[in-house]
C-alpha positions in Angstrom: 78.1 94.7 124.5 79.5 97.8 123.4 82.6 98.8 125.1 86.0 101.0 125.0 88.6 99.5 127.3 91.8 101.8 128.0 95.6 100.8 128.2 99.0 101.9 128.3 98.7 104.0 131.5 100.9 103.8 134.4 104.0 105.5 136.3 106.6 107.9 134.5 109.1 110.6 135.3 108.5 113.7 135.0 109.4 114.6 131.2 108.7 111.1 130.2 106.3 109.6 127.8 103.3 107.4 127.6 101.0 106.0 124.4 97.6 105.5 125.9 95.1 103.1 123.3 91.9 102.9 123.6 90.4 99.7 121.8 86.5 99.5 121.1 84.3 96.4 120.5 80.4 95.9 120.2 80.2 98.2 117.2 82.7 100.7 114.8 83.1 103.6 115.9 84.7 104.6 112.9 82.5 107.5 112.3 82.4 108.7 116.0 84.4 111.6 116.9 86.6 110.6 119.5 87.6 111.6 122.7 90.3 112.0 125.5 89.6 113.6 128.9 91.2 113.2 132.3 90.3 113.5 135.8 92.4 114.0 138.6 91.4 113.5 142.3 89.2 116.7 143.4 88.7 118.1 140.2 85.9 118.1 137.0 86.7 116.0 134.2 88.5 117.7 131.2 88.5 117.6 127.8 92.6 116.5 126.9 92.0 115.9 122.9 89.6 114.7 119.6 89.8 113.5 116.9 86.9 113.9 113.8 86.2 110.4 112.6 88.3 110.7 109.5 91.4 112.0 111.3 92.2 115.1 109.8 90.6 117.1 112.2 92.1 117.9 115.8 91.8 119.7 118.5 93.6 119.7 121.9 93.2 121.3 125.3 95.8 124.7 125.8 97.6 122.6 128.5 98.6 119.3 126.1 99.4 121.8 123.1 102.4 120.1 121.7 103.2 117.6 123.8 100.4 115.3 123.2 99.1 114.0 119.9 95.9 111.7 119.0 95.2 109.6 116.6 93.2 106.9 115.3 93.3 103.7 113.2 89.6 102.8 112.1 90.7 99.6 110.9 91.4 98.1 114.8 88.5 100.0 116.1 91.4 102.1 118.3 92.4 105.4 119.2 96.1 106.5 120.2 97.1 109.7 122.6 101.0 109.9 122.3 101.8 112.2 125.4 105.6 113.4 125.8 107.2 116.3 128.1 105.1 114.8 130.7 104.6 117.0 133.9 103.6 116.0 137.5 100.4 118.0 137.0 99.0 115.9 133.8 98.4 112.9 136.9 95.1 111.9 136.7 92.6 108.6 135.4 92.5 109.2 131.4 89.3 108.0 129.4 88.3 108.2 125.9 84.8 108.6 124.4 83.3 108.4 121.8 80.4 110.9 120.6 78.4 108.7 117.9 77.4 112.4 116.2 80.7 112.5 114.9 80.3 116.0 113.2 82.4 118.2 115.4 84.8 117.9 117.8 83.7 118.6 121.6 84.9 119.7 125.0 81.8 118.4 127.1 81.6 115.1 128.5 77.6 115.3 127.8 78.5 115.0 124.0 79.9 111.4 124.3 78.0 108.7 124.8 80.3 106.2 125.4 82.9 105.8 127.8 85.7 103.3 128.7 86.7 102.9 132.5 89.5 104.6 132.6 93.7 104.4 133.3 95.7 106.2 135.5 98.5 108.2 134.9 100.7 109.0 137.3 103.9 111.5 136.7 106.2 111.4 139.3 109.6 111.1 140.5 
């Protein structure tokens, strides 16, 4: 059974930080692009970061420029979104994804075909 199971979410102050991992089983996905989006109550999901499947390719959402960072370790099947400077408006369930095309990097939840179930985040004080 092929799955991606999410951890590391949970409550924070506002200006705080969280590491979210996202572990995979059932098959590599070590040449899968990879995939963070978040959804927060009454609104789409969004495309937070990605990662090509070698690493040295990037790209982030213009909200999360700077404060968050992705990455990947293809050894443990896992991929990392180190989020700082959080703000009460990046609340929401976070998921990752993974898009077994693994040639570019992309923004639309129809390009991944796998999904984990998700973990909230919550930025409050």
């Amino acid at each position: 059974q092929v799955q991606l199971v999410e951890s590391g979410g949970g409550l924070v102050q506002p200006g705080g930080s969280l590491r979210l991992s996202c572990a995979g089983s059932g098959r590599s996905f070590s040449t899968d692009t990879m995939g963070w989006f978040r959804q927060a109550p009454g609104k789409e999901r969004e495309f937070v970061a990605g990662i090509s499947w070698s690493g040295d390719s990037t790209r982030y959402a213009d909200s999360v420029k700077g404060r968050f960072t992705i990455s990947r370790d293809n050894a443990k099947n896992t991929v990392y979104l180190q989020m700082i400077v959080l703000r009460p408006e990046d609340t929401a369930v976070y998921y990752c994804a993974a898009d077994r095309r693994g040639s570019t990097i992309a923004t639309l939840t129809w390009r991944y075909d796998y999904w984990g179930q998700g973990t909230q985040v919550t930025v409050s004080s």
